[in-house]
PADO-501684 format. One record per atom (N, C-alpha, C): residue number from 1; residue in three letters; atom name; x, y, z. Coordinates in Angstrom, 3 decimals. Layout:
! PADO-501684
REC   nutor   zaza   dolum         px         py         pz
REC     NUM    ala      CA          X          Y          Z
...
! end
This chain:
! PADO-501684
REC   nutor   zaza   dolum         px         py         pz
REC       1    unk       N    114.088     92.703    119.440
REC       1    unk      CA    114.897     92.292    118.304
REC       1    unk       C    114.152     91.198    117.533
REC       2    unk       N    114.200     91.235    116.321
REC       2    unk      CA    113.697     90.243    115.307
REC       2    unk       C    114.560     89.186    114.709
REC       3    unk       N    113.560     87.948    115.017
REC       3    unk      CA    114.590     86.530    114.637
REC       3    unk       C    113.951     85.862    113.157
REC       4    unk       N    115.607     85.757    112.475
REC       4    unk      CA    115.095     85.330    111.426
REC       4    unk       C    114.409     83.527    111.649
REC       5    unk       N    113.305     83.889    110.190
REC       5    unk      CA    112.408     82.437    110.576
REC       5    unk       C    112.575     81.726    108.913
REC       6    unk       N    111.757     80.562    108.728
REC       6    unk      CA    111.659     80.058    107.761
REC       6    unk       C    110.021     78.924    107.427
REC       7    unk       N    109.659     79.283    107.131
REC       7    unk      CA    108.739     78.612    106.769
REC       7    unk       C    109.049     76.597    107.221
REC       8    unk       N    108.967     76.396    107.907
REC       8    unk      CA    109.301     74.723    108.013
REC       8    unk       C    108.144     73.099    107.686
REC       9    unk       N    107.315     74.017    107.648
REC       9    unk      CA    106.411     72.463    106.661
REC       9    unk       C    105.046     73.318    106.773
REC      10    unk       N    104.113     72.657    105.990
REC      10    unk      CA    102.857     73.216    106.117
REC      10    unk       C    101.321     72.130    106.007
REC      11    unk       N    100.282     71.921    107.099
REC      11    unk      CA     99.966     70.612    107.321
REC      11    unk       C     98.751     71.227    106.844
REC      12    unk       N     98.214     70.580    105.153
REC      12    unk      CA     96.660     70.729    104.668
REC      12    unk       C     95.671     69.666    105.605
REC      13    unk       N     94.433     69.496    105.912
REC      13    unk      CA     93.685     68.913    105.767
REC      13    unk       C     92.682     69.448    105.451
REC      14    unk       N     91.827     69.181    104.570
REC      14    unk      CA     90.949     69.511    103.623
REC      14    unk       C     89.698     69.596    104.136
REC      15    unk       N     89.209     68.118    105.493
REC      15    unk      CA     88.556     68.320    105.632
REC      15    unk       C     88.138     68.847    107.440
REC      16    unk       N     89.466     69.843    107.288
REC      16    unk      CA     89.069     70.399    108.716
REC      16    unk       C     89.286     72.175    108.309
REC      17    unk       N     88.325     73.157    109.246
REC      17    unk      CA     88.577     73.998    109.010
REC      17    unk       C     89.803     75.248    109.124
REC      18    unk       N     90.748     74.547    109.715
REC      18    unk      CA     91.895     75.142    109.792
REC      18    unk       C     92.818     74.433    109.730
REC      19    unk       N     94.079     74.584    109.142
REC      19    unk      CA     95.043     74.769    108.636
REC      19    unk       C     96.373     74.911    109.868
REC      20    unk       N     97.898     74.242    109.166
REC      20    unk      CA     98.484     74.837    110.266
REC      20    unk       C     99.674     74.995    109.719
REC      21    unk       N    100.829     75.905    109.871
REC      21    unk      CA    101.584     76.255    109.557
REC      21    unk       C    102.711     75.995    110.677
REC      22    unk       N    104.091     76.032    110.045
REC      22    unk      CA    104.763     76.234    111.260
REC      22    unk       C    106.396     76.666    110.927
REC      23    unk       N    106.690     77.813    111.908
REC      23    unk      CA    108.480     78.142    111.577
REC      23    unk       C    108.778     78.177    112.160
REC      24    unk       N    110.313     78.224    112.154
REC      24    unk      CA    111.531     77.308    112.260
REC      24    unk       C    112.512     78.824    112.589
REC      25    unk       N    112.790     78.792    113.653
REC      25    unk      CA    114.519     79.997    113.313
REC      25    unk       C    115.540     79.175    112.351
REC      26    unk       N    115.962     79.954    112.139
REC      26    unk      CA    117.042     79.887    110.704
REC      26    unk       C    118.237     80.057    111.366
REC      27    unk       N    119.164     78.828    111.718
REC      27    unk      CA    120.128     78.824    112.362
REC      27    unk       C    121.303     79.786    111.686
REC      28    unk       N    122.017     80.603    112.424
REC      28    unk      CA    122.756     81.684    112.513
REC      28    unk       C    124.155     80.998    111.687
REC      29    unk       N    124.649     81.719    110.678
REC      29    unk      CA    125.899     81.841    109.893
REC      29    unk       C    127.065     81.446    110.441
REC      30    unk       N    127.693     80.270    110.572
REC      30    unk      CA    129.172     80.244    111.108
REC      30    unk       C    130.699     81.248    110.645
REC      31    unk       N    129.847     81.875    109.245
REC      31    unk      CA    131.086     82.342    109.040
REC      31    unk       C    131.950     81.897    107.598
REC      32    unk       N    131.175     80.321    107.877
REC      32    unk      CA    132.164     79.488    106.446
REC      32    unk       C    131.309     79.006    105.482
REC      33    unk       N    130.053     79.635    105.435
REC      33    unk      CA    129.427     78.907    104.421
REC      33    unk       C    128.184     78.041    105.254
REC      34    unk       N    128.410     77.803    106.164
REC      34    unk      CA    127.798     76.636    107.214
REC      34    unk       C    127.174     77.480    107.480
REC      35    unk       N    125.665     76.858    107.995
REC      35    unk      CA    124.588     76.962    108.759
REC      35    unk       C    123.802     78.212    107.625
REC      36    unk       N    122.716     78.791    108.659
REC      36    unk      CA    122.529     79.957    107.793
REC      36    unk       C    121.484     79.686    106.881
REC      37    unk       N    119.926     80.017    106.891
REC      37    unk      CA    119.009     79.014    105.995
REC      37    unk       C    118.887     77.633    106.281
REC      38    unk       N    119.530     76.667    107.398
REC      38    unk      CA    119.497     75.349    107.777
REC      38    unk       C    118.103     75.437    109.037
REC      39    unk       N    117.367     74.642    108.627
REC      39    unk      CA    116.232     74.557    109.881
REC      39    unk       C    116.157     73.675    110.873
REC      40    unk       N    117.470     73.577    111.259
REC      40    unk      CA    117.702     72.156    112.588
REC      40    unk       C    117.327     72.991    113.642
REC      41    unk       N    117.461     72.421    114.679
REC      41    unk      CA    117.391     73.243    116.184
REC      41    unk       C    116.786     74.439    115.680
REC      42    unk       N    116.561     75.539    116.778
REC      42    unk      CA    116.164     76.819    116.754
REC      42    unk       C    114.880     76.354    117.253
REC      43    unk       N    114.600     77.649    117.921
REC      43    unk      CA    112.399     77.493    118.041
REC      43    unk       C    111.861     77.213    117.311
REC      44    unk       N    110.686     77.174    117.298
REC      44    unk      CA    109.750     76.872    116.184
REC      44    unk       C    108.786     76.907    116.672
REC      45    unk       N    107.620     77.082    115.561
REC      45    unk      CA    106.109     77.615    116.957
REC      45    unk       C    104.931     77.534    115.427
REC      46    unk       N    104.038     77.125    115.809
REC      46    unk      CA    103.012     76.928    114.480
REC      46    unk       C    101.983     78.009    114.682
REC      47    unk       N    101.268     78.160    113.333
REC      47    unk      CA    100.139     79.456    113.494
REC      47    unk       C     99.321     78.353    112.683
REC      48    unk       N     97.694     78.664    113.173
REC      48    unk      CA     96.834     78.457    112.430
REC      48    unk       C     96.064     79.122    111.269
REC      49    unk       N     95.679     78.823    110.550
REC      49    unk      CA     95.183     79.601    109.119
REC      49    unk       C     94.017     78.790    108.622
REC      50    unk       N     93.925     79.634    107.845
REC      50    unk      CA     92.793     79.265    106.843
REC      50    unk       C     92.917     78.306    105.841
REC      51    unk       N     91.804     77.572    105.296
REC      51    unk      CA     92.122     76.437    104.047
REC      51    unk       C     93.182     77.304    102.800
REC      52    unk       N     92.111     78.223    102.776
REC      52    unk      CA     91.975     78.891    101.481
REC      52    unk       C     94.278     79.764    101.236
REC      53    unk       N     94.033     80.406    102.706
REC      53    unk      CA     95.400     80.493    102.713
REC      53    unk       C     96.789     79.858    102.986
REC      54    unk       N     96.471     78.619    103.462
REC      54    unk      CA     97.230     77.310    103.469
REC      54    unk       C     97.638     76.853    101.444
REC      55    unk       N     95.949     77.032    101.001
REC      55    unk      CA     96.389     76.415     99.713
REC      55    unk       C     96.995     77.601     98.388
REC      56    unk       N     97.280     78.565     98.768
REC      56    unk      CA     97.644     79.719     98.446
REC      56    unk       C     99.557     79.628     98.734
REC      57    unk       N     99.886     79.590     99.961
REC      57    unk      CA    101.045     78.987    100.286
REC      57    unk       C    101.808     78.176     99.152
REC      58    unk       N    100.921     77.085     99.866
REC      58    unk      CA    101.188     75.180     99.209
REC      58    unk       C    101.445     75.651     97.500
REC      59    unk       N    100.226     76.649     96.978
REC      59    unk      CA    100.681     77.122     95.276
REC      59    unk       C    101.752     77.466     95.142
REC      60    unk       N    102.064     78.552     95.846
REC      60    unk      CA    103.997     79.418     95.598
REC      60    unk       C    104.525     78.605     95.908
REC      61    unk       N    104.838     78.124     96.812
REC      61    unk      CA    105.953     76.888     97.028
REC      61    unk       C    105.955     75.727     96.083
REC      62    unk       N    105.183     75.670     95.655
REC      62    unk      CA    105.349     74.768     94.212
REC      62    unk       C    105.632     74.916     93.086
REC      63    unk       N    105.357     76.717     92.898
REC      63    unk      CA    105.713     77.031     92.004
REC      63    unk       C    104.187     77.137     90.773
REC      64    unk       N    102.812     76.619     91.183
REC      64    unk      CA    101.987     76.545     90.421
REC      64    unk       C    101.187     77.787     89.922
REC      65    unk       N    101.205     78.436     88.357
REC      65    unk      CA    100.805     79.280     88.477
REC      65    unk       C     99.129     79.425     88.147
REC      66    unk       N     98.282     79.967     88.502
REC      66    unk      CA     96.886     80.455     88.137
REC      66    unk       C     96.738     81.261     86.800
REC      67    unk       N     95.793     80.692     85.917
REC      67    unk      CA     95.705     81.728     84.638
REC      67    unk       C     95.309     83.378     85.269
REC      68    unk       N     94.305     83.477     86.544
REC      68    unk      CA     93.989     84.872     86.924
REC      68    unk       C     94.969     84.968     88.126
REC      69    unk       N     95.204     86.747     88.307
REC      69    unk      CA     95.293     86.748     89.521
REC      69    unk       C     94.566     86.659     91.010
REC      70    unk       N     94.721     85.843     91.775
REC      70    unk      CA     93.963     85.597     93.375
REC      70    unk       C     94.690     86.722     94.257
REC      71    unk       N     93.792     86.789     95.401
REC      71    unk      CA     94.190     87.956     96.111
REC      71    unk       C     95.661     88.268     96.026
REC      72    unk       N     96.330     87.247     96.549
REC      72    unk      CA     97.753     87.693     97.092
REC      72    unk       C     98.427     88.292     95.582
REC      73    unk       N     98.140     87.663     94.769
REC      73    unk      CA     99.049     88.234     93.541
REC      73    unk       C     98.696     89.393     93.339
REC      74    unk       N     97.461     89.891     93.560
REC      74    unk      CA     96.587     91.283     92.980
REC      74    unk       C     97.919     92.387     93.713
REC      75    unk       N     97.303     91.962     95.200
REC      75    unk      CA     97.934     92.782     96.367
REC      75    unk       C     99.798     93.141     95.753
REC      76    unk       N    100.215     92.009     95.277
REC      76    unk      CA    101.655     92.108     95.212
REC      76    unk       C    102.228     92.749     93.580
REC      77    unk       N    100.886     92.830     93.184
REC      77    unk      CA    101.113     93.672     91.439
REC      77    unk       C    100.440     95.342     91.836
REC      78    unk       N    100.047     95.515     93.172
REC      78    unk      CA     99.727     96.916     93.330
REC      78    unk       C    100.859     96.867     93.927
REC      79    unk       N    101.292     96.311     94.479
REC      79    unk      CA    102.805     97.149     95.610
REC      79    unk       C    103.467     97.538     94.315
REC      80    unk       N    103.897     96.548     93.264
REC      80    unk      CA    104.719     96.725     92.096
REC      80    unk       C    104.204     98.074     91.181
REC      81    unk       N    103.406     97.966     91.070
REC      81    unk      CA    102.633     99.170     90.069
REC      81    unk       C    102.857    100.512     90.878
REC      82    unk       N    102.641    100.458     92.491
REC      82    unk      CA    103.048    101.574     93.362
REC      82    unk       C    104.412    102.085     92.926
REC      83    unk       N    105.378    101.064     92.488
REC      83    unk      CA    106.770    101.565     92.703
REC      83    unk       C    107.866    101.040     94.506
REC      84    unk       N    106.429     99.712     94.525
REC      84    unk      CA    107.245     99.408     96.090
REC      84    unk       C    108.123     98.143     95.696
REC      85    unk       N    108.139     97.539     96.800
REC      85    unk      CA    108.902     96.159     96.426
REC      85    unk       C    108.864     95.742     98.013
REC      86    unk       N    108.058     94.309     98.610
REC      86    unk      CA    108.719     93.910     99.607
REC      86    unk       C    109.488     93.199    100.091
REC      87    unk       N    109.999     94.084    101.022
REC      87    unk      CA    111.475     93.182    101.424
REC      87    unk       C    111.611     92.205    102.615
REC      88    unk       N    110.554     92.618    103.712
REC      88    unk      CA    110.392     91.270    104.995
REC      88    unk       C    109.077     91.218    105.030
REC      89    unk       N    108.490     90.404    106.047
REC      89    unk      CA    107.637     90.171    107.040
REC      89    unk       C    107.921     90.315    108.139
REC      90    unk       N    107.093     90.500    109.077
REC      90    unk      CA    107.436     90.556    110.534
REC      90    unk       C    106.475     90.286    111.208
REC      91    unk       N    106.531     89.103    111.653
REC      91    unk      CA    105.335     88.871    113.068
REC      91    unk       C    105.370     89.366    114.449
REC      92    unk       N    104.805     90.599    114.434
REC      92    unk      CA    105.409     91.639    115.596
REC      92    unk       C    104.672     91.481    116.839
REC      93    unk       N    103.644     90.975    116.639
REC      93    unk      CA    102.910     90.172    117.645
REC      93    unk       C    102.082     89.221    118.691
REC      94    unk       N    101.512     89.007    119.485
REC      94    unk      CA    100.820     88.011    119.856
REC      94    unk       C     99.917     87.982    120.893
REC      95    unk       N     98.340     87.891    120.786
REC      95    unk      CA     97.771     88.864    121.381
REC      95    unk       C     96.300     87.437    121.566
REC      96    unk       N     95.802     87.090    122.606
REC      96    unk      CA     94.889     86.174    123.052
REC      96    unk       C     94.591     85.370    121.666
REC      97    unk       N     96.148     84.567    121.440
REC      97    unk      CA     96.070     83.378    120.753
REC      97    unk       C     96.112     83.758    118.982
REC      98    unk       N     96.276     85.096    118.798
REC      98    unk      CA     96.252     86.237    117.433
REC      98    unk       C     97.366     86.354    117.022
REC      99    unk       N     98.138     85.862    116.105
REC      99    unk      CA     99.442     86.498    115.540
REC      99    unk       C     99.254     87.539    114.719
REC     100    unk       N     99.977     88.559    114.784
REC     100    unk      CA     99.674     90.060    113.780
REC     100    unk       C    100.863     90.258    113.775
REC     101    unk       N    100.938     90.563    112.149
REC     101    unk      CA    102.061     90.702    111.032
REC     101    unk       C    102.010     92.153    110.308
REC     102    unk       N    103.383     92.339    110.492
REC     102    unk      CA    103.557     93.263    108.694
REC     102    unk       C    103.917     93.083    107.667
REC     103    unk       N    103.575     93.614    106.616
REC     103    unk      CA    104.500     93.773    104.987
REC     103    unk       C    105.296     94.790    104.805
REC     104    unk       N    106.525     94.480    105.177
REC     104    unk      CA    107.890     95.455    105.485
REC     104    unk       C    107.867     96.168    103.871
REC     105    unk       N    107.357     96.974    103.363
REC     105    unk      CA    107.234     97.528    101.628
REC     105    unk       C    107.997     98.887    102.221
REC     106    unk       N    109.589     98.868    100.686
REC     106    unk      CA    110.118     99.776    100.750
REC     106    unk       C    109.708    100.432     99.596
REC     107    unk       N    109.527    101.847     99.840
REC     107    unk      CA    108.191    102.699     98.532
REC     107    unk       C    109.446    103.087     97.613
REC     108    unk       N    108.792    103.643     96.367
REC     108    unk      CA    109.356    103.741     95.784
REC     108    unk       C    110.690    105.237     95.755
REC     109    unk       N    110.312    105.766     97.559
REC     109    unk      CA    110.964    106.757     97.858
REC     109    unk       C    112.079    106.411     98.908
REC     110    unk       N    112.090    104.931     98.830
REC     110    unk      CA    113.537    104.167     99.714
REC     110    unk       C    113.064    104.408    101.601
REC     111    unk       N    111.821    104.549    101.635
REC     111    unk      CA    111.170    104.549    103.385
REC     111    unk       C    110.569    103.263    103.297
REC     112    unk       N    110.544    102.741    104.343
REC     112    unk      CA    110.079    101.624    104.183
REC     112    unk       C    108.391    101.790    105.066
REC     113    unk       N    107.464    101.169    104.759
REC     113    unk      CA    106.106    101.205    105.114
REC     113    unk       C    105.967     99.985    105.866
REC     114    unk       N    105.654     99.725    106.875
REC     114    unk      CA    105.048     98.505    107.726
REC     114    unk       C    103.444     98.691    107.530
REC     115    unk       N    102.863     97.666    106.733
REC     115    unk      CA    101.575     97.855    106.179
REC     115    unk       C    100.854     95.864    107.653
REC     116    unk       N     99.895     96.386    108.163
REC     116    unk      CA     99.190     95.671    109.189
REC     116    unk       C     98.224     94.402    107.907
REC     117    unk       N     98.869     93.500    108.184
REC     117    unk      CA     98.588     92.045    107.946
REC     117    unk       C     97.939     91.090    108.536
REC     118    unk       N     97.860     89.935    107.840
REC     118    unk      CA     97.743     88.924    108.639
REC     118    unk       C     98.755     87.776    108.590
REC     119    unk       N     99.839     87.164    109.248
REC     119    unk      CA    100.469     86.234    109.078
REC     119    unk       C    100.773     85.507    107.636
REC     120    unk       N     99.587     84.803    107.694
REC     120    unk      CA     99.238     83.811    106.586
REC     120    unk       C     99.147     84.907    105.146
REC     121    unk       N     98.833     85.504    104.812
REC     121    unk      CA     98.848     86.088    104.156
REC     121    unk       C     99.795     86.852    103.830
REC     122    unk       N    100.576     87.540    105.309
REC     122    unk      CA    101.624     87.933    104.185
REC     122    unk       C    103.301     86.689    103.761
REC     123    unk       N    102.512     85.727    104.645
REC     123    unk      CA    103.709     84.751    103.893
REC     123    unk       C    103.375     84.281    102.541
REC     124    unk       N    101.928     84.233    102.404
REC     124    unk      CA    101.631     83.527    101.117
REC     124    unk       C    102.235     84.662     99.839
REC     125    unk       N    101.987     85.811    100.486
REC     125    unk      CA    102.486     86.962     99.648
REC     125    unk       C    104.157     86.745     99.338
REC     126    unk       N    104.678     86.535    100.340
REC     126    unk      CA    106.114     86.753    100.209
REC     126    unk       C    106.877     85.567    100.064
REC     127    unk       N    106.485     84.314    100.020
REC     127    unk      CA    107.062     82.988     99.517
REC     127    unk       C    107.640     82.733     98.615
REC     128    unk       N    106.885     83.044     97.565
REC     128    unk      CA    107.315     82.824     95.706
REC     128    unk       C    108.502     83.446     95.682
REC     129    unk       N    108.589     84.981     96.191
REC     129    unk      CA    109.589     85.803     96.283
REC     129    unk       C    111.134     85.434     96.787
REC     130    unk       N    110.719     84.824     98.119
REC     130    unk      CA    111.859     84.075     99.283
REC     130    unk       C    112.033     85.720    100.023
REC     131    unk       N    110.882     85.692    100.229
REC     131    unk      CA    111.089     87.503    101.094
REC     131    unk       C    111.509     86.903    102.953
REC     132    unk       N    111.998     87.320    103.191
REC     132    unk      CA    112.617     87.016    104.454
REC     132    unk       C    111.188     87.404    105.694
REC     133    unk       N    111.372     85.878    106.126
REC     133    unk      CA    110.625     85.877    107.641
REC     133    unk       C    111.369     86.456    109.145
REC     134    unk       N    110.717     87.574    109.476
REC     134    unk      CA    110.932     87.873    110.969
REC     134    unk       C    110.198     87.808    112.102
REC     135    unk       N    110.309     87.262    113.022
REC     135    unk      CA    109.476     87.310    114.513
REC     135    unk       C    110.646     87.786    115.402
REC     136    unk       N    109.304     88.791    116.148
REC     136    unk      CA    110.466     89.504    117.288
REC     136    unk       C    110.275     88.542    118.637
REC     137    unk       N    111.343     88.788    119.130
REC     137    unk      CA    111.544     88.007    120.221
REC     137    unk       C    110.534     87.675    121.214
REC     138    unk       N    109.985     88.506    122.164
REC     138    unk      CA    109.031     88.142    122.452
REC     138    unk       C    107.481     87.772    122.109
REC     139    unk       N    107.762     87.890    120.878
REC     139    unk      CA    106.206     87.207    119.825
REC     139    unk       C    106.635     85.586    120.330
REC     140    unk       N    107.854     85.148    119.847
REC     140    unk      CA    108.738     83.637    120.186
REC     140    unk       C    108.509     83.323    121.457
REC     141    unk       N    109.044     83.857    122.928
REC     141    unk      CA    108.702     83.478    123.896
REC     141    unk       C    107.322     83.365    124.049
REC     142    unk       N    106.636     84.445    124.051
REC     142    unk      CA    105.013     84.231    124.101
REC     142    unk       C    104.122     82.887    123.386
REC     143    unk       N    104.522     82.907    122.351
REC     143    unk      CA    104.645     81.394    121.538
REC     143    unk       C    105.132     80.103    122.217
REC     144    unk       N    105.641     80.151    122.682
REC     144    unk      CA    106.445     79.048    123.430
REC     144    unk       C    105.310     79.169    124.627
REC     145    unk       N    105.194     79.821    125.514
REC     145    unk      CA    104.268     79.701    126.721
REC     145    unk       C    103.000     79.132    126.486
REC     146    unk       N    102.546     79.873    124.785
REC     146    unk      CA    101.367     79.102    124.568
REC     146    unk       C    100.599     78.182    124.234
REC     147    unk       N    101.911     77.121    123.921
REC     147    unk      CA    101.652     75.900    122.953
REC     147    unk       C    101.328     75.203    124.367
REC     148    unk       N    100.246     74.233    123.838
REC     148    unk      CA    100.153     72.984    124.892
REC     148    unk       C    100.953     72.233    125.961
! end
């Protein structure tokens, strides 16, 4: 089963070669309005990345736009031009210290395509959007065993 996540802070340093990211479960709906999108409690587990896709992130979340398009935008004006649209992410796995992701793209024939990613990338892809983060459960436990 897949737990919803949220992006929960993202740590640049410029002058190291990686990058670190980190999410948050998205505490579960009471029902009244409460909770639900709130990032208190829940797991949380960080991935490492790249400069380049850290500062790609850090852009959508700010909202800053580029006069050209950079990878992720290219990638996300062919899904559009396809006739797709994506609707999650999913970090489906975790594999000697490797997180591997999909781009949940529903085609323009209402099937949905799980297209093989990389984490960082497809959040940077799906941020601007507010495309919904998933990790399946045991990606989370495995995560948890592996942190320090």
């Amino acid at each position: 089963m897949a737990v919803r996540m949220e992006l929960s802070r993202i740590l640049i340093r410029e002058l190291n070669d990686y990058q670190i990211i980190e999410l948050r479960e998205v505490a579960p709906s009471n029902g009244d309005g409460e909770g639900g999108g709130q990032m208190e409690g829940g797991r949380a587990f960080p991935i490492v990345i790249g400069l380049p896709e850290a500062q790609a992130i850090e852009r959508r979340l700010k909202g800053i736009h580029i006069k050209r398009p950079q990878t992720h935008d290219l990638l996300a004006n062919v899904v559009e031009s396809l006739g797709g649209k994506l609707v999650s992410i999913t970090i489906n796995d975790l594999s000697d210290h490797t997180f591997f992701a999909t781009l949940d793209v529903k085609s323009y024939d209402g099937k949905v395509i799980h297209i093989d990613a990389r984490p960082s990338d497809a959040i940077a892809l799906g941020i601007a959007g507010g495309v919904p983060i998933f990790v399946e459960d045991h990606v989370l436990e495995a995560a948890s065993k592996d942190e320090p």
